[in-house]
VEXTOR-607254 format. One record per residue: x, y, z of N, C-alpha, C in turn; residue in three letters. Coordinates in steps of 0.05 Angstrom, whole numbers, plus 5000, padded with zeros to 4 digits. Atoms other than C-alpha are relative to their C-alpha. Example, Ala and Ser with C-alpha at 12.3 -4.5 7.8 and 13.67 -1.06 7.14 Angstrom:
! VEXTOR-607254
501849765000524649105156501850245000ALA 498449764999527349795143498550225014SER 
***
This chain:
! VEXTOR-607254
499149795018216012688197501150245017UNK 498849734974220013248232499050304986UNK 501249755002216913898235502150244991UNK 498349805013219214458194499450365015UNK 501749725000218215238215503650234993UNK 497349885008222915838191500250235015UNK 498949794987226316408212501450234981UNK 499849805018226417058175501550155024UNK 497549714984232317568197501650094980UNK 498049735017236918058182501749985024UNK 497149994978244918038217499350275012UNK 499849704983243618818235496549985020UNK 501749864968237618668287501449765021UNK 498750154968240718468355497749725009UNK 501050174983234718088372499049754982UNK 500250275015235317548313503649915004UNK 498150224989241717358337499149935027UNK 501650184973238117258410499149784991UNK 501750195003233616848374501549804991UNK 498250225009239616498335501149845017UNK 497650064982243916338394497249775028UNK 502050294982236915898437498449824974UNK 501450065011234515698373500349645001UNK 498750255000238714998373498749885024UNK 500450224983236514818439496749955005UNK 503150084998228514938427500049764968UNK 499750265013230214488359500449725012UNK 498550314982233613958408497249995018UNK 503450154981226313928457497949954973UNK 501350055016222013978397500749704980UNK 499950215034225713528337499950144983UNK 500749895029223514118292503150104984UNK 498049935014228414358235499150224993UNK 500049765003229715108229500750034973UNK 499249865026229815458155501050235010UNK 498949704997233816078161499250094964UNK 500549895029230516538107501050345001UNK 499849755012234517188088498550094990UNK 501849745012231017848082501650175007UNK 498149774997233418508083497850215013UNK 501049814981230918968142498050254996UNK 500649685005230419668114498749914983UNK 502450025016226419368055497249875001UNK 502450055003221319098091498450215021UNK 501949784991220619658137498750154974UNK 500549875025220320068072496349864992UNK 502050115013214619588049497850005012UNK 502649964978210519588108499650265013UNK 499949814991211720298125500149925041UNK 498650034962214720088199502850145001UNK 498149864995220320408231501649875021UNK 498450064979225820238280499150095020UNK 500449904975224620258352502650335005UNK 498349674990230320878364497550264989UNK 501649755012225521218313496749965005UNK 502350074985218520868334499750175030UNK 500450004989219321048400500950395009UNK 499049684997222521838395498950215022UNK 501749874981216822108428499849865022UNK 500550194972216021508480503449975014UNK 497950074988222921508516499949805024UNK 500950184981219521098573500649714989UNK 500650335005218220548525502349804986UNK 496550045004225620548493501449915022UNK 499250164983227420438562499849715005UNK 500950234991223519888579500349784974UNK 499550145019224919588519502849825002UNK 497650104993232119508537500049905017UNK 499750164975230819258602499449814997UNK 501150295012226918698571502149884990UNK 497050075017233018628518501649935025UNK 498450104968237318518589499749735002UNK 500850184976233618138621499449694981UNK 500250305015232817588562503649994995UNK 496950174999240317608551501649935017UNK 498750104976242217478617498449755013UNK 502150194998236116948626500749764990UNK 498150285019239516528570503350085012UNK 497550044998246516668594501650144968UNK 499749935022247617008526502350114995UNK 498549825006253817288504499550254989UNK 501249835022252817938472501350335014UNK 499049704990256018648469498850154974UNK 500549925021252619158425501950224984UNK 499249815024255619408357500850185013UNK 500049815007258220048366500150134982UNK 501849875019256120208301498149984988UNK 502850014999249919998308498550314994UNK 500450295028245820058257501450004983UNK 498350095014250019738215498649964964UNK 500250115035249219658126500649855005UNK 499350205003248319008126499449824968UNK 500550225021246318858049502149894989UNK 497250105027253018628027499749695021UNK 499150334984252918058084496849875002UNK 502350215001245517898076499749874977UNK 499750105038246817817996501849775008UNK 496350184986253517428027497049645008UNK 502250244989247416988065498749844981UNK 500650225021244016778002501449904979UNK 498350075020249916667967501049725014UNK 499450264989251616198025498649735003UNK 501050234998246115838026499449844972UNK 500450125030246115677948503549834998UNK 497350204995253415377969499749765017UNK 500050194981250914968025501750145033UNK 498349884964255115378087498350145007UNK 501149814980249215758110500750025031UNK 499250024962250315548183501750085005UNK 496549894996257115648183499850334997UNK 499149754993256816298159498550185010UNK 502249834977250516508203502449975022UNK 498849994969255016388266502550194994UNK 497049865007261416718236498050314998UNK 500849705006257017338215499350185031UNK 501949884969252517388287501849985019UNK 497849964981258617258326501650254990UNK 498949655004262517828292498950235008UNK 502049684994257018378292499250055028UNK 500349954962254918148367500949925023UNK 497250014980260217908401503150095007UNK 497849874995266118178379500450334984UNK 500249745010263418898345501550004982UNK 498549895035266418798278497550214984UNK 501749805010264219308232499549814971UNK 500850165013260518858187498950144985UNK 502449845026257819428132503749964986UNK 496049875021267019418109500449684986UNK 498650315012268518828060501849965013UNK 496850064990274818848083499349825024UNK 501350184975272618628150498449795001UNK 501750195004267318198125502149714983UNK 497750245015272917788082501649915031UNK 498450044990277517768135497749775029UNK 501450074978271617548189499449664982UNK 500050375009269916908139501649924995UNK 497250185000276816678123501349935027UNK 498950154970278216608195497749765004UNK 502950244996271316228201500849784977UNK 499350295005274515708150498349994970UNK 501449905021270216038097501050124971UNK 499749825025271616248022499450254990UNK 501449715002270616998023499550084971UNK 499749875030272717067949496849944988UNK 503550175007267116557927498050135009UNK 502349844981261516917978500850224980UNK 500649845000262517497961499850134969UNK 500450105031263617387887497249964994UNK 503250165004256616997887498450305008UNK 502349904988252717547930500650294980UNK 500549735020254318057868498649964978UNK 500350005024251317707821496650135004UNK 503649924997244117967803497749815001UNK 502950204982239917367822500549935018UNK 499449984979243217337887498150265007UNK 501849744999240818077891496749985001UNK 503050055008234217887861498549825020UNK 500550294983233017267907499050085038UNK 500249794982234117787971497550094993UNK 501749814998229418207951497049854997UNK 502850245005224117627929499449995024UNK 500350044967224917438000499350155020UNK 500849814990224518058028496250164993UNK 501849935018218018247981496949715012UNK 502450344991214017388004500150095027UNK 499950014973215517648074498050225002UNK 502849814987211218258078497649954980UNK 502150065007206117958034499249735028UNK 501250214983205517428089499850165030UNK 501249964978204317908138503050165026UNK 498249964975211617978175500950384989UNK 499449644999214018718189503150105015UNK 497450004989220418558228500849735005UNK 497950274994225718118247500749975035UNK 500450295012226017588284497449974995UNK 502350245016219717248243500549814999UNK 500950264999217716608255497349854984UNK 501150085014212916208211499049585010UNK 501650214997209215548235498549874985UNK 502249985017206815318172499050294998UNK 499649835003204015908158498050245023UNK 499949854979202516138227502450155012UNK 498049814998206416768242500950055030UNK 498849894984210816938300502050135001UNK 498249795002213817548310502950105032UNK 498449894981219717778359501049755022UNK 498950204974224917338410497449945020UNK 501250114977219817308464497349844989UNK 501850215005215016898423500649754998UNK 498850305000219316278425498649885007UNK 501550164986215616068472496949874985UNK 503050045019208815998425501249894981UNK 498650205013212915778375500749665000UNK 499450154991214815248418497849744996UNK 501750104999208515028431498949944978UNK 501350125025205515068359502249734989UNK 498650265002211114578350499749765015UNK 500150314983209214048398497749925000UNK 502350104996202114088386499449694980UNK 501550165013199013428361499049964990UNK 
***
């Protein structure tokens, strides 16, 4: 039976497309199959009363550093492409609504890589429809459809469900990981991840 575990994110944190871009090749050692579960960021900080590291760390400037040096030092570890946003942080609920509109079509994959390559490889400004149409019709994608779907109100509703099962189960940021319903939080837990996947 091939092992299931998921992956809760949001396109506007940098370090769930890290996690997107090695996720394929810890599937390929494992065998397991990744769920990608849309949530929306700001509503689960909101829910858990958490904050962004720029604003977590205000008073710690030490630990903002070292934070980024870590962020470095894993995207150059994997070979990672990655240039950050300059309009980082980015509004992303029109392309995370976009996300569960894709996956009720069947293109989630497709338009996870079209989205996380725009926002972190080539700094599209991913909060402008305009941009966001024009970024999935090159990706081979139906923008009208998407973005049609991610207005309706159980698209909306569906988001926010998701966002709402996620901090009752405990998660507080993105990337979340789920093992059955053992929790792992942040890129550098892969590695545990890994392992609860291979155990026997």
């Amino acid at each position: 039976m091939t092992k299931i575990f998921e992956f809760l994110f949001d396109f506007g944190g940098p370090n769930s497309y890290l996690a997107h871009r090695i996720l394929p090749d810890l599937c390929a050692r494992t065998g397991a199959e990744v769920v990608y579960v849309p949530i929306l960021l700001g509503g689960l900080f909101k829910l858990t009363n958490n904050q962004p590291p720029m604003m977590r760390y205000v008073e710690t400037p030490a630990k903002q550093t070292y934070e980024m040096l870590e962020f470095d030092r894993f995207v150059n570890a994997h070979a990672i492409p990655f240039k950050m946003n300059p309009r980082f942080p980015l509004n992303t609920l029109h392309v995370m609504r976009g996300a569960i509109a894709a996956q009720r079509l069947g293109c989630l994959a497709q338009y996870v890589d079209a989205v996380m390559a725009a926002m972190w490889h080539d700094g599209a400004d991913m909060g402008d429809l305009d941009v966001v149409r024009d970024v999935l019709d090159k990706a081979g994608l139906d923008s009208a459809v998407l973005l049609t779907l991610a207005a309706d109100p159980e698209v909306k509703a569906e988001l926010m469900a998701n966002t709402e099962a996620a901090a009752k189960r405990g998660a507080f940021g993105v990337p979340t990981f789920f093992v059955g319903e053992e929790m792992f939080w942040g890129k550098e837990r892969l590695g545990q991840v890994e392992a609860a996947l291979t155990k026997s």
